[in-house]
Backbone as CSV, one residue per row, in Angstrom:
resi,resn,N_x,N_y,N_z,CA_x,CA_y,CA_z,C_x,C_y,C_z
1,UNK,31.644,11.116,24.697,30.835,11.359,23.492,29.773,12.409,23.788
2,UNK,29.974,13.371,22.975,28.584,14.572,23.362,27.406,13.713,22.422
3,UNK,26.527,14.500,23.512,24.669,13.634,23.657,24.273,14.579,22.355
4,UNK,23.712,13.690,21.713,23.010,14.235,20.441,21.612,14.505,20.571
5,UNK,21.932,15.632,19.986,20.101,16.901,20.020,18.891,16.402,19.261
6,UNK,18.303,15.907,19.199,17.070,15.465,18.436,17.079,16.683,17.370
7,UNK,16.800,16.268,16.016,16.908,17.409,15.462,15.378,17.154,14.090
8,UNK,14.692,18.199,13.459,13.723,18.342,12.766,14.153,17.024,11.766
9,UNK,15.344,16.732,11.592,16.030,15.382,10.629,15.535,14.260,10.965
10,UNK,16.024,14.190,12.201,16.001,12.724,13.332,14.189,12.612,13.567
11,UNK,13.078,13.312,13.064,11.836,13.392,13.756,11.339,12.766,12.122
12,UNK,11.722,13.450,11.137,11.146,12.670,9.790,11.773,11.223,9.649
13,UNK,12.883,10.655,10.253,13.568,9.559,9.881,12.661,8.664,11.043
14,UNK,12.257,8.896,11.996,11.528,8.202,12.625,10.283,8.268,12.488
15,UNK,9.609,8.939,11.866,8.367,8.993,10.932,8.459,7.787,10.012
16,UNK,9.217,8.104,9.240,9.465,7.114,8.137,9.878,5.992,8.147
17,UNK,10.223,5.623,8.906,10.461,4.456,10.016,9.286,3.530,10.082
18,UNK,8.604,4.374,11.139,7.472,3.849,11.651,6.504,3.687,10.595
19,UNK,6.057,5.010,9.743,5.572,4.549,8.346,5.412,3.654,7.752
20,UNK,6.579,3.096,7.426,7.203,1.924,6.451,6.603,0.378,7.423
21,UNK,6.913,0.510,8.770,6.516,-0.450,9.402,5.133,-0.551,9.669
22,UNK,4.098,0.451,9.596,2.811,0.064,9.833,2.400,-0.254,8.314
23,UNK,2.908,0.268,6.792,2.628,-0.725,5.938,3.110,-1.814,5.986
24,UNK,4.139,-2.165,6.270,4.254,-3.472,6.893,3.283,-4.304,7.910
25,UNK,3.192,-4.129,8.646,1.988,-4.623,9.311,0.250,-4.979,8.908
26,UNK,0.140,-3.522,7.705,-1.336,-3.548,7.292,-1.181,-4.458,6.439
27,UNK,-0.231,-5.124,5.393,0.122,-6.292,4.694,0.400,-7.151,5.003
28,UNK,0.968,-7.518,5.781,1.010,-8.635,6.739,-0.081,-9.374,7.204
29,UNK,-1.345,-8.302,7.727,-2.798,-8.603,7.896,-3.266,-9.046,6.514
30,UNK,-3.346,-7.706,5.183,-4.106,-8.746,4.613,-3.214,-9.971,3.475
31,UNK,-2.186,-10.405,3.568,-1.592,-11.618,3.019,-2.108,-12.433,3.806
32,UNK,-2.029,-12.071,5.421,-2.842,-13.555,6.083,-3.957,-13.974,6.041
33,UNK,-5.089,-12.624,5.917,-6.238,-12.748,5.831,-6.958,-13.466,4.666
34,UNK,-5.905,-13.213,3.636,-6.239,-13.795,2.328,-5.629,-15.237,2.241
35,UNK,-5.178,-15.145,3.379,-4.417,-17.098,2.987,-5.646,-17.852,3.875
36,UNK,-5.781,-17.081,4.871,-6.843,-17.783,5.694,-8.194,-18.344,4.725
37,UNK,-8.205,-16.907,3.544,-9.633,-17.235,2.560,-9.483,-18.373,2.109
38,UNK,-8.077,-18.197,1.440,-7.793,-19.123,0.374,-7.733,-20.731,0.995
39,UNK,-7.884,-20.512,2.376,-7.497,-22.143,2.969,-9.240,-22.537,3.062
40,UNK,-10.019,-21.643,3.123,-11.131,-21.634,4.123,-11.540,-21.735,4.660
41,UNK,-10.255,-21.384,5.756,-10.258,-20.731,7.289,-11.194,-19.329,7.653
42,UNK,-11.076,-18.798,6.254,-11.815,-17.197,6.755,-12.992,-17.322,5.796
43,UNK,-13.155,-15.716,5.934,-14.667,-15.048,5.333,-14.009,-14.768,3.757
44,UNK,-14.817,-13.326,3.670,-13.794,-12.750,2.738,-13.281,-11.913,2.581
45,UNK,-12.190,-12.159,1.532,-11.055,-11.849,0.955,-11.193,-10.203,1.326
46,UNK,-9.965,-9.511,2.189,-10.124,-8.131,2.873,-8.808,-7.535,2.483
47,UNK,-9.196,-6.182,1.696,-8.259,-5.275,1.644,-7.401,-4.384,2.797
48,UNK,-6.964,-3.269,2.927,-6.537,-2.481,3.913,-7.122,-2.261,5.043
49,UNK,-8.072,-1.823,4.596,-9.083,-1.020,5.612,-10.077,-2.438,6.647
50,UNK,-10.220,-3.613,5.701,-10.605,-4.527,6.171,-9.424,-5.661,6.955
51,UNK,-8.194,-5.219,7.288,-7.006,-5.752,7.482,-7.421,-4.901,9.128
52,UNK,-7.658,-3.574,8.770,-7.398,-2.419,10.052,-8.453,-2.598,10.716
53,UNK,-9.669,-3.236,10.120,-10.663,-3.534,11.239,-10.607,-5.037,12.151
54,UNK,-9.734,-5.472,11.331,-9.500,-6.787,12.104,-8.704,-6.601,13.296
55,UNK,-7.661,-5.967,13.270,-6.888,-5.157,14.479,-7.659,-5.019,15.728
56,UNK,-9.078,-4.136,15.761,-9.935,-3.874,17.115,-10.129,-5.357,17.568
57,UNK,-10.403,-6.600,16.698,-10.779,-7.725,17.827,-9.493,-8.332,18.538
58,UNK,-8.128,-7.832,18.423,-7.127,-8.827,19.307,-6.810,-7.635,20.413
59,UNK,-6.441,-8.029,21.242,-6.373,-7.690,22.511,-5.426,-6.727,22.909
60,UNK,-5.879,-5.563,23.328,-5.401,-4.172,23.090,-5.391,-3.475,21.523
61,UNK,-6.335,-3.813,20.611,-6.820,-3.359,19.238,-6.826,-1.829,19.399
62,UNK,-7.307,-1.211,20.287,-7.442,0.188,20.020,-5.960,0.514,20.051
63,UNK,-4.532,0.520,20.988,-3.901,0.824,21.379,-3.153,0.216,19.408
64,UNK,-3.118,-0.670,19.647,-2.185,-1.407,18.459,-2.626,-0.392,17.348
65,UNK,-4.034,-0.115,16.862,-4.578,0.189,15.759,-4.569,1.849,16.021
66,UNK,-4.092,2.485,17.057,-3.633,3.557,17.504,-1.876,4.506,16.399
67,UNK,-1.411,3.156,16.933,0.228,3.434,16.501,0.112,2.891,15.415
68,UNK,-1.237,2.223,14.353,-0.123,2.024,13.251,-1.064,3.012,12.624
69,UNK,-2.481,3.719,13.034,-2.374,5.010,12.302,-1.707,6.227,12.302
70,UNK,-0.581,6.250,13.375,-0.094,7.130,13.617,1.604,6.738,12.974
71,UNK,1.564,6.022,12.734,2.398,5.071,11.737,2.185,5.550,10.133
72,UNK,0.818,5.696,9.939,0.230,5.723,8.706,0.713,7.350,8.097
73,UNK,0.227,8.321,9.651,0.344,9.526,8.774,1.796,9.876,8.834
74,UNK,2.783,9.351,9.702,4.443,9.542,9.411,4.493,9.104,7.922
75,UNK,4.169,7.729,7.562,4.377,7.494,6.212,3.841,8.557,4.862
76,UNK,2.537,9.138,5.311,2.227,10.127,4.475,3.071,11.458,4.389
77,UNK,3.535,11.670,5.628,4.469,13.136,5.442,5.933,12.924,4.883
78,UNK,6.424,11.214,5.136,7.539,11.051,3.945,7.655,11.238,2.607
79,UNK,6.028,10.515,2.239,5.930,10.403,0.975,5.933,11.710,0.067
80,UNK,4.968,12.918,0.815,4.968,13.881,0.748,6.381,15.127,0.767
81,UNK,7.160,14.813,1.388,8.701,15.215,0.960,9.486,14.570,0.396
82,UNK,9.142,13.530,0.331,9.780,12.454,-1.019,9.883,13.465,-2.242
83,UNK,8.039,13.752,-2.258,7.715,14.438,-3.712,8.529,15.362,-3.848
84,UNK,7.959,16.540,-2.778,8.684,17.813,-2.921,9.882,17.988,-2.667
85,UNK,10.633,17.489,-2.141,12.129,17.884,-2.369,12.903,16.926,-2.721
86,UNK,12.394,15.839,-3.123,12.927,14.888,-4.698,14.372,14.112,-3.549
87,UNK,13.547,13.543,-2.386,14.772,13.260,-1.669,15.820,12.023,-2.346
88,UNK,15.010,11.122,-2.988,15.443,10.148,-3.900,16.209,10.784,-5.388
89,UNK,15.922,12.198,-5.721,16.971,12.580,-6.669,15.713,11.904,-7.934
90,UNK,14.737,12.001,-8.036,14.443,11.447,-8.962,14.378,12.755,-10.555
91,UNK,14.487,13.542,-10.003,14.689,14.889,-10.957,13.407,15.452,-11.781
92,UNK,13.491,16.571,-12.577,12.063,17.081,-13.054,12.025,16.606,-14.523
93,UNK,12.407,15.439,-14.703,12.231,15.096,-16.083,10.992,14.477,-16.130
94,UNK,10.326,13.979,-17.207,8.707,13.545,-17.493,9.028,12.515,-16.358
95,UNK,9.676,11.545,-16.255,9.684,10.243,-15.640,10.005,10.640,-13.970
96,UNK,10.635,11.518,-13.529,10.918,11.629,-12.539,9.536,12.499,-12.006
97,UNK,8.927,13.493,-12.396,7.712,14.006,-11.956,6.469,13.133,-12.227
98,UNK,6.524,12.236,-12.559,5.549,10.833,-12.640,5.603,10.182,-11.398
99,UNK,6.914,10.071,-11.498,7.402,9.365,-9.481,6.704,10.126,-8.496
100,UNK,7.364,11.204,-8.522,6.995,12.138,-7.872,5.608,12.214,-7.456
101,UNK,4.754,12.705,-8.347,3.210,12.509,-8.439,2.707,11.273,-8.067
102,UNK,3.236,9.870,-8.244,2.805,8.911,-7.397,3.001,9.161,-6.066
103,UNK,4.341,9.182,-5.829,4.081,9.578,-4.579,3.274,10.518,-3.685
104,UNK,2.905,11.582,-4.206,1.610,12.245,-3.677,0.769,11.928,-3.203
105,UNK,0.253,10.585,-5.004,-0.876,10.335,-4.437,-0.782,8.977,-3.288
106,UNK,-0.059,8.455,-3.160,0.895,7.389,-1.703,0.385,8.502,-0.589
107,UNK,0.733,9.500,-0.562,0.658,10.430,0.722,-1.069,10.538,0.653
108,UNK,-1.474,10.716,-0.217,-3.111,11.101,0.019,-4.128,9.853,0.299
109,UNK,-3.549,8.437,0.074,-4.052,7.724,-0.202,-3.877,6.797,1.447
110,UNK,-2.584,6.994,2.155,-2.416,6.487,3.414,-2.898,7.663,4.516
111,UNK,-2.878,8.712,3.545,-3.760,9.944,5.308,-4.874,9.212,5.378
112,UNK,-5.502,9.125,4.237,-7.037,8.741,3.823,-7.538,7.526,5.062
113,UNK,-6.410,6.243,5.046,-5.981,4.966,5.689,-5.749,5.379,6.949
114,UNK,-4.914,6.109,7.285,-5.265,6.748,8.705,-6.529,7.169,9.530
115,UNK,-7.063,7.795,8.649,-8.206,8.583,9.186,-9.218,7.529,9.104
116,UNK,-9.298,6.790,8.410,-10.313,4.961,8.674,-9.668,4.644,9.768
117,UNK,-8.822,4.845,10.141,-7.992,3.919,11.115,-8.585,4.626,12.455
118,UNK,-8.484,5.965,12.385,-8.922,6.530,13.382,-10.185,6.842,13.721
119,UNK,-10.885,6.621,12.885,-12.693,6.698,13.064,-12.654,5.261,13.771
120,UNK,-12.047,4.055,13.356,-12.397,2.718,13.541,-12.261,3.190,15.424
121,UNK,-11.308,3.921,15.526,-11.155,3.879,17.043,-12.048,4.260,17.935
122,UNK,-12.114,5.426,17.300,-13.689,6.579,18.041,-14.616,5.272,18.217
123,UNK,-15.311,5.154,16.567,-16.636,4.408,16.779,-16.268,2.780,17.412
124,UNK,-15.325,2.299,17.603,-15.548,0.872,17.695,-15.920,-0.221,16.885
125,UNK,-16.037,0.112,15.465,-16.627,-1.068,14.822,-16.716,-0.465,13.451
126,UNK,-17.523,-1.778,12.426,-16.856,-1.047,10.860,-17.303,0.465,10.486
127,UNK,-16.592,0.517,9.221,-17.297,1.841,9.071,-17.687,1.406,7.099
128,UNK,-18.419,0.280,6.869,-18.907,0.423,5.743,-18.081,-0.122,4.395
129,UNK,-17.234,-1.351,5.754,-17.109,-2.040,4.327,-15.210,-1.338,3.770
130,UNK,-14.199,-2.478,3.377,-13.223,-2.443,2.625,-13.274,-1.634,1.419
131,UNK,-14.096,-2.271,0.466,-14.310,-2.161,-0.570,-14.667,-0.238,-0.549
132,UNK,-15.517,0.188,0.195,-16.728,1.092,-0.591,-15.816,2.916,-0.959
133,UNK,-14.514,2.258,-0.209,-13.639,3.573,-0.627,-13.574,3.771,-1.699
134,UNK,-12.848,2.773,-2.815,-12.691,3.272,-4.009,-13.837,3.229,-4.765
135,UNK,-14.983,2.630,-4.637,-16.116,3.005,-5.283,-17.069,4.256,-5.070
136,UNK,-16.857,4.642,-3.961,-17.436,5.932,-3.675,-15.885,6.932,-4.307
137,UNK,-14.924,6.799,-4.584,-14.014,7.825,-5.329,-14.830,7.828,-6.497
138,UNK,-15.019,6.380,-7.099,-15.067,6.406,-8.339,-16.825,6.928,-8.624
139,UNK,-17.480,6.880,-7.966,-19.015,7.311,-7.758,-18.378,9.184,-8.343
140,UNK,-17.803,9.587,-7.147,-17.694,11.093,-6.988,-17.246,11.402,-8.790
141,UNK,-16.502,10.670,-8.930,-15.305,11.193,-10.303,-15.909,11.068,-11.237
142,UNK,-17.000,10.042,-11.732,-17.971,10.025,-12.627,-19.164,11.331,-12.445
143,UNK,-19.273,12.005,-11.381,-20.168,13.185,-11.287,-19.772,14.182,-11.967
144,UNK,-18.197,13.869,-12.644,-17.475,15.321,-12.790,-17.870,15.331,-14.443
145,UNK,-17.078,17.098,-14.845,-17.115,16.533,-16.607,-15.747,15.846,-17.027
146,UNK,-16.245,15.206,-18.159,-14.978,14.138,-18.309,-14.923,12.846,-17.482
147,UNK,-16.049,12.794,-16.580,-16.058,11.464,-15.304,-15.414,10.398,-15.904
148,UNK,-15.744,9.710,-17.003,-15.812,8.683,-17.171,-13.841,8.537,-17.443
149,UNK,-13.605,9.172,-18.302,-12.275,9.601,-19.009,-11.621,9.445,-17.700
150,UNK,-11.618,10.389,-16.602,-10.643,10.696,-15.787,-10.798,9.387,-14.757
151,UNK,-11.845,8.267,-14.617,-11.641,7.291,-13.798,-10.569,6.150,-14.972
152,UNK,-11.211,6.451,-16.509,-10.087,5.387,-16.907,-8.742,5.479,-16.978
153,UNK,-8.936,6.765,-16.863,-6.987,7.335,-16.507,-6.685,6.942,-15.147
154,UNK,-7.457,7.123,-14.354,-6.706,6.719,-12.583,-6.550,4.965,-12.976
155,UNK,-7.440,4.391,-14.046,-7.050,2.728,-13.958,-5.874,2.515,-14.620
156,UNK,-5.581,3.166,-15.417,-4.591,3.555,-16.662,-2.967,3.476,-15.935
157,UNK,-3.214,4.406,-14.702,-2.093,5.005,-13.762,-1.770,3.932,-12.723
158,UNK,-2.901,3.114,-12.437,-2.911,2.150,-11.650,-1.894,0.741,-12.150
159,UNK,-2.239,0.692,-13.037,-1.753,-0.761,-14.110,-0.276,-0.067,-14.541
160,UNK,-0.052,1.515,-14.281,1.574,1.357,-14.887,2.239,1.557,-13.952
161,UNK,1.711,1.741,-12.448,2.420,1.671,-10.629,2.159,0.724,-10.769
162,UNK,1.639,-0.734,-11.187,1.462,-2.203,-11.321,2.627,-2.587,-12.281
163,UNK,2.840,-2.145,-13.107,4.190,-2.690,-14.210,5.496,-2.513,-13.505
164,UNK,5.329,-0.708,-12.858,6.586,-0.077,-12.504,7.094,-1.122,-11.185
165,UNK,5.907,-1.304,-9.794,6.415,-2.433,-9.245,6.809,-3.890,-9.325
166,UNK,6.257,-3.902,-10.509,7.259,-5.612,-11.093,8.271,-5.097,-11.185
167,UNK,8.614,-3.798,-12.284,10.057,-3.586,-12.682,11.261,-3.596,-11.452
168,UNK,10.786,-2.854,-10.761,11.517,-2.561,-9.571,12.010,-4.150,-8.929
169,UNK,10.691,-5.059,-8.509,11.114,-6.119,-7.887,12.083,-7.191,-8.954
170,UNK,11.797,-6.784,-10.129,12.728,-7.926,-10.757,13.945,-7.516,-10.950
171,UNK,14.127,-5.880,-11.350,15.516,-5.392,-11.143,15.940,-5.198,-9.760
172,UNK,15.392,-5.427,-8.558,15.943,-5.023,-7.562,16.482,-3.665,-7.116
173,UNK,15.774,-2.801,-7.837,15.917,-1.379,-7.714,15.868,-0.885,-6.135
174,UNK,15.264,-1.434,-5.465,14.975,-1.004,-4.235,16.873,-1.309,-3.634
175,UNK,17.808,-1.576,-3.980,19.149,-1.951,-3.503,19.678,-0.638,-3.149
176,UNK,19.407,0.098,-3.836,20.292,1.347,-4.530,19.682,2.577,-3.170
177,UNK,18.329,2.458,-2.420,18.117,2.859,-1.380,18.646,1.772,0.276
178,UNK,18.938,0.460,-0.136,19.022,-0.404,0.811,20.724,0.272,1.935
179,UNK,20.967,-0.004,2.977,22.471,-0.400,3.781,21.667,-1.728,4.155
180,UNK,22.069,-2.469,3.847,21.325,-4.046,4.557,23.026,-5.163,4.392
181,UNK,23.232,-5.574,5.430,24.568,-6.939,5.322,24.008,-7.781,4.395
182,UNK,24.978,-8.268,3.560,25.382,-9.524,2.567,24.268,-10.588,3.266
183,UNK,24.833,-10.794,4.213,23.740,-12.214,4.987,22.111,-11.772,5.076
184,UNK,22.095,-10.604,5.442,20.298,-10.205,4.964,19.891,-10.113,3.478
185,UNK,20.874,-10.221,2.916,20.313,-9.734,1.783,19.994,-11.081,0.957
186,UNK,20.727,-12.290,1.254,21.075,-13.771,0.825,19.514,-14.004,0.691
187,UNK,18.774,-13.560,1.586,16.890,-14.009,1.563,16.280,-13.107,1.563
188,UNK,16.651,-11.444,2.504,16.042,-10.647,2.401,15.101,-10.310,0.531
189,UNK,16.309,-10.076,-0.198,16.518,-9.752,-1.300,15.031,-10.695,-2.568
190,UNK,15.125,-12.145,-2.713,14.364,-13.054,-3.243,12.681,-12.465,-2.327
191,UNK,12.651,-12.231,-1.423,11.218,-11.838,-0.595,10.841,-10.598,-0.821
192,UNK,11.740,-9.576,-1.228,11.300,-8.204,-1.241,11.214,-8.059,-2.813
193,UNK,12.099,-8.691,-4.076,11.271,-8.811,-5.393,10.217,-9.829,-5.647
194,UNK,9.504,-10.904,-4.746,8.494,-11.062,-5.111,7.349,-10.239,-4.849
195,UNK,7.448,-10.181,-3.123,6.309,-9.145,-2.606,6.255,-7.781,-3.909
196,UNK,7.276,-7.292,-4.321,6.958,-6.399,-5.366,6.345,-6.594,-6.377
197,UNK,6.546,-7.695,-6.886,6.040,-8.334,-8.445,4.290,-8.454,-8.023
198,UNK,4.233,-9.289,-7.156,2.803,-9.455,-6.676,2.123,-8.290,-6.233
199,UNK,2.911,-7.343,-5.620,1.785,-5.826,-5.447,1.734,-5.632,-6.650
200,UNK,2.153,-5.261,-7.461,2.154,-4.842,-8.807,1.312,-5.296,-9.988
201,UNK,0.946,-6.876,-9.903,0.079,-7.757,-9.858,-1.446,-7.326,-9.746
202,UNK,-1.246,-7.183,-8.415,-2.911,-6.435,-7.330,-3.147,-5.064,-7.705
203,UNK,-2.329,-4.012,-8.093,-1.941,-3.064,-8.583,-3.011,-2.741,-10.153
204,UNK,-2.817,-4.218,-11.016,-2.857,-4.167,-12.298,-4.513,-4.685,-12.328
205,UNK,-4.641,-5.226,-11.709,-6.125,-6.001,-11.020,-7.019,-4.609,-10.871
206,UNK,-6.689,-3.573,-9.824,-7.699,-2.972,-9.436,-7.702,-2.037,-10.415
207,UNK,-6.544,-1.145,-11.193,-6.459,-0.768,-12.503,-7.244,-1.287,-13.651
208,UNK,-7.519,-2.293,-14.059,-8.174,-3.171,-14.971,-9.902,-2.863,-14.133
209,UNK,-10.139,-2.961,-13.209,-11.563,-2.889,-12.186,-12.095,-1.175,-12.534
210,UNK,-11.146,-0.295,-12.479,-11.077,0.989,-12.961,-12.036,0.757,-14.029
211,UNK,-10.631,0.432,-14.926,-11.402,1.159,-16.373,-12.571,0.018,-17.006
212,UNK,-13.152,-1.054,-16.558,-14.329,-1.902,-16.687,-15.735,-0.805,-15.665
213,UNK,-14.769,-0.227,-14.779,-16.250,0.711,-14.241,-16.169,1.719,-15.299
214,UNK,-15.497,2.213,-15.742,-15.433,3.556,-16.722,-16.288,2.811,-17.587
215,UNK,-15.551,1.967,-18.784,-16.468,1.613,-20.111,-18.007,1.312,-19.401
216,UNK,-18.335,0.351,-18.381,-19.493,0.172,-18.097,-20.322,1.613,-17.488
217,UNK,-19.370,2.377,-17.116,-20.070,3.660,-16.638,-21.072,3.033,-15.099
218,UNK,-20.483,2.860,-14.206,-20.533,1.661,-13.182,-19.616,1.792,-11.817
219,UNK,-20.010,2.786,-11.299,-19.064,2.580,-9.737,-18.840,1.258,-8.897
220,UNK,-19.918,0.384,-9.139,-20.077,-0.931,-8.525,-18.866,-1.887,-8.801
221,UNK,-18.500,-1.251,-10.546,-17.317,-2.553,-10.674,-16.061,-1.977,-10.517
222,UNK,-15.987,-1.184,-9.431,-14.466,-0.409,-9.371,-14.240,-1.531,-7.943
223,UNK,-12.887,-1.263,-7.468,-12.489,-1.914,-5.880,-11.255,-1.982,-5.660
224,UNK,-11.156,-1.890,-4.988,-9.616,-1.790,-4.529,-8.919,-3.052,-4.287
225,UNK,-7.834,-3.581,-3.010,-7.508,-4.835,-2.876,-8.187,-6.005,-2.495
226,UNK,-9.202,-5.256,-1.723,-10.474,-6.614,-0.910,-11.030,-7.539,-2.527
227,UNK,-11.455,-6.412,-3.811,-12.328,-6.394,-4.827,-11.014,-7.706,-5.868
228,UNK,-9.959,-7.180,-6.141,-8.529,-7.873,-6.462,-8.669,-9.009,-6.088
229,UNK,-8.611,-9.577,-5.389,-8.315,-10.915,-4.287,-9.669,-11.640,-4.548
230,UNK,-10.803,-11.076,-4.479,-12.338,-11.379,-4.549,-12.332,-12.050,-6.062
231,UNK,-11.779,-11.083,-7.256,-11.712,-11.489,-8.426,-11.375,-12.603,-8.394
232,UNK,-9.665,-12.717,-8.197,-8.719,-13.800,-8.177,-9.426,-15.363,-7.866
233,UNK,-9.777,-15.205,-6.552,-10.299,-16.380,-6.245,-11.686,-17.070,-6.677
234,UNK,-12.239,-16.675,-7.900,-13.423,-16.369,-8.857,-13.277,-17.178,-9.715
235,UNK,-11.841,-17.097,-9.940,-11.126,-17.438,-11.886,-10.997,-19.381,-11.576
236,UNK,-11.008,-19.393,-12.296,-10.303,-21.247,-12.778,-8.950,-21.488,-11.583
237,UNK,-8.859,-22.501,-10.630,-7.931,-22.474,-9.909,-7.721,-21.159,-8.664
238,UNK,-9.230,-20.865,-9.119,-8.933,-19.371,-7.418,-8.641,-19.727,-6.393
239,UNK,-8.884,-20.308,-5.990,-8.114,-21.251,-4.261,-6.658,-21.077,-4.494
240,UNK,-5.913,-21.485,-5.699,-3.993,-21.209,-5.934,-3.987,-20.014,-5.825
241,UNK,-4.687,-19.431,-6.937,-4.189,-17.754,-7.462,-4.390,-17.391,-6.099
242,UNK,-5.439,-17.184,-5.604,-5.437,-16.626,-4.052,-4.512,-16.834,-3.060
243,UNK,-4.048,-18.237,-3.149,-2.825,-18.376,-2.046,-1.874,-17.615,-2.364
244,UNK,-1.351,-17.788,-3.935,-0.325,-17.392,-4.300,-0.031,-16.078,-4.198
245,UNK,-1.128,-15.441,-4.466,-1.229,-13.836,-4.254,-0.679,-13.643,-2.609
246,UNK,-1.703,-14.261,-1.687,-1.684,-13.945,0.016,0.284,-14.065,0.092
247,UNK,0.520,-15.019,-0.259,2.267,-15.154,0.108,2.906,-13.926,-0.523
248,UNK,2.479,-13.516,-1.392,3.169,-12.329,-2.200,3.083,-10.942,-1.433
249,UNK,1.544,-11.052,-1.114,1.299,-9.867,0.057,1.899,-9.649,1.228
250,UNK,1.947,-10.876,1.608,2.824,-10.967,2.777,3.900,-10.510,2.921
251,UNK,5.118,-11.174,1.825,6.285,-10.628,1.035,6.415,-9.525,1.060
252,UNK,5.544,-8.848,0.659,5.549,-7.134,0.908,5.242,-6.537,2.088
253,UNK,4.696,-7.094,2.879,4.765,-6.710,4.067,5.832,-7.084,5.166
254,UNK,6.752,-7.979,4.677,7.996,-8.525,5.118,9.063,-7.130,4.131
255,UNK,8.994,-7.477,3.344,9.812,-6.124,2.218,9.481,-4.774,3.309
256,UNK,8.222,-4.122,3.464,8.387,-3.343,4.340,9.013,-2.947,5.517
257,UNK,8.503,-3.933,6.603,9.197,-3.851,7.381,10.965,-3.688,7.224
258,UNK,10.993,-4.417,6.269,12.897,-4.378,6.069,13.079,-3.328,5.401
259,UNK,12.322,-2.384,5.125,12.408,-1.107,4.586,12.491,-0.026,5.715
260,UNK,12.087,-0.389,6.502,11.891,0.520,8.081,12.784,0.178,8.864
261,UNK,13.569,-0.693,8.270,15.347,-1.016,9.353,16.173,-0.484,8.246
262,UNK,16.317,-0.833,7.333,17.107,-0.840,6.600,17.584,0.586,5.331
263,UNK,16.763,0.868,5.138,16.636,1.915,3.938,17.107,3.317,4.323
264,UNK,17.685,4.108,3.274,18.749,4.668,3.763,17.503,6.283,3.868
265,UNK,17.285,7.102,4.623,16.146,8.034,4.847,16.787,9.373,4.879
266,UNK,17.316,9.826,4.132,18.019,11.244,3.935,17.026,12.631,3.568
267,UNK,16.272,13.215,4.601,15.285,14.165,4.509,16.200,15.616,4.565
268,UNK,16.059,16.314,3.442,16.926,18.355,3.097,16.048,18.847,3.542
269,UNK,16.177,18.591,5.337,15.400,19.974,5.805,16.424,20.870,6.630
């Protein structure tokens, strides 16, 4: 058998790989972190970035929290040729350049997650809090003209990548990218449309947090997943909703990972 050449192909497929598996991992953290809330085992309720600071206290944290930002920005340069050369075929129709454009902002939104990831390393310790990312976006975007308008549109956009991932997990859309055996799929399959339904869920949460900072004209009430979860466990029965959510998160971070074995990664370079 002639030895095969590593080729510019074989370097994005293992990007994307690894990608897929350090969102896997950063969900994994916070589904547990949030079950831990919900038991009240833990503090509180922690989004991404508060998932990635938990990483430095287990043993070899820098090294671990090393590879999954370097994990992070493979996933951003997929997402990023996802867009541009439409590797999924999603085409230039209104709906397919909607995809598209999510995905962008997927690529801008996990460099972003990287680069927390990688300050966490330099400095050793937090850098200010889960939460204060999307409120300092939403601080900046209200400075602009139109502020208010263009944060209720990012909540707007948020809540229909919140619908679109229910859709997906209840149709099982994600198949149609899968090679996965019959026998993985018997459980795989039930775990990777809930984890979807429930991001989508959290999705619709921080979307809704959006546009309540817009009408209030209010960076304070924007937040991302830490802010989501914080809500949840607030409401009538928050101790359930919170569990129920953490298993869902998890789910998706199980869905990931089986996205980083499994999923079929065809990069036109």
């Amino acid at each position: 058998m002639a030895n095969h050449t590593p080729t510019h192909r074989d370097a994005v497929k293992l990007f994307a790989r690894m990608g897929y598996a350090s969102r896997g991992v950063v969900y994994l953290l916070v589904g547990g972190l949030a079950a831990l809330a919900a038991l009240g085992q833990g503090g509180q309720t922690e989004g991404s970035r508060g998932a990635l600071e938990s990483v430095l206290t287990a043993p070899f944290g820098k090294i671990m929290l090393g590879i999954i930002a370097l994990g992070l920005v493979g996933y951003a340069v997929w997402r990023t040729l996802q867009a541009l050369q439409d590797t999924d075929r999603h085409g230039n129709g209104p709906k397919g350049l909607t995809i598209r454009g999510g995905l962008l902002v997927s690529a801008v939104t996990h460099t972003l997650l990287a680069y927390f990831a990688a300050k966490l390393i330099v400095r050793l310790g937090a850098s200010g809090g889960s939460g204060s990312g999307s409120q300092d976006a939403v601080s900046w975007l209200m400075q602009q003209p139109l502020g208010r308008w263009l944060v209720a549109a990012v909540g707007a956009a948020l809540i229909g990548a919140g619908v679109a991932h229910a859709i997906k997990g209840w149709k099982a859309k994600f198949d149609r990218h899968f090679s996965m055996p019959a026998h993985v799929q018997r459980w795989a399959y039930p775990v990777c449309r809930f984890g979807l339904a429930v991001r989508g869920l959290v999705f619709a949460i921080v979307g809704s947090l959006f546009i309540i900072a817009a009408y209030q004209f209010n960076p304070s009430q924007a937040g991302g997943t830490a802010e989501a979860l914080s809500t949840l466990r607030h409401q009538a029965f928050g101790q359930w909703l919170l569990a129920f959510v953490a298993i869902g998160l998890f789910a998706f971070g199980v869905y990931s990972l089986l996205t980083a074995f499994y999923r079929r990664i065809n990069p036109s370079l």
